[in-house]
N, C-alpha and C positions, 0 to 999 in steps of 0.2 A: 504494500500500500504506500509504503514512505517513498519507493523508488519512481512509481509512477506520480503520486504528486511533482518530485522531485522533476522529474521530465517533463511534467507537463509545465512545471515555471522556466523552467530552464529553457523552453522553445518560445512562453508566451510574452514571456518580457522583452525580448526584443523587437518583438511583433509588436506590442505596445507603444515602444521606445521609437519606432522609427513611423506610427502611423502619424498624422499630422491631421489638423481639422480639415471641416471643410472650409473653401474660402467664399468667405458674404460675396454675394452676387453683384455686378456692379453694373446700376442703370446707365441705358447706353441712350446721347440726348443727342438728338438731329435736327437742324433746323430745316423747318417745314418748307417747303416754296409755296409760291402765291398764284393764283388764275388769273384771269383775265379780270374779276370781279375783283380780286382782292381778296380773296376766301383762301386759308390757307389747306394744303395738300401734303398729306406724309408719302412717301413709297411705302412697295407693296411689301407687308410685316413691320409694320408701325402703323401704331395708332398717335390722334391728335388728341395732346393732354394739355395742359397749362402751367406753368410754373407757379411760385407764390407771388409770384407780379404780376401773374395776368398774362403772361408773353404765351403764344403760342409755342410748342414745342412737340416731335414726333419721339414717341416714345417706342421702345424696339417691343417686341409680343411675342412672349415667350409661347411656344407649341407643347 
């Protein structure tokens, strides 16, 4: 029993040691272009969000 505990730390801690988190996701900001109207337009896999100023901005959409 002691030897198999003993193996089984002996393999999990470096497996531990070397795993590393995940990395926070990082919002990816495009600026939108405009029509002919003045209406702003994202490309296709972004949507149209707004910032805390109000500014139009294309937000990327995760699948």
């Amino acid at each position: 029993m002691m030897t198999r505990l003993t193996l089984l730390i002996a393999f999990a801690l470096p497996l531990m040691g070397c795993s590393e988190p995940e990395p926070e996701p990082v919002q990816i900001l495009e600026a939108p272009a405009f029509d002919k109207l003045g209406n702003p337009v994202c490309p296709e896999g972004y949507s149209l969000s707004a910032t805390e100023t109000g500014e139009p901005v294309c937000v990327g959409v995760a699948f």
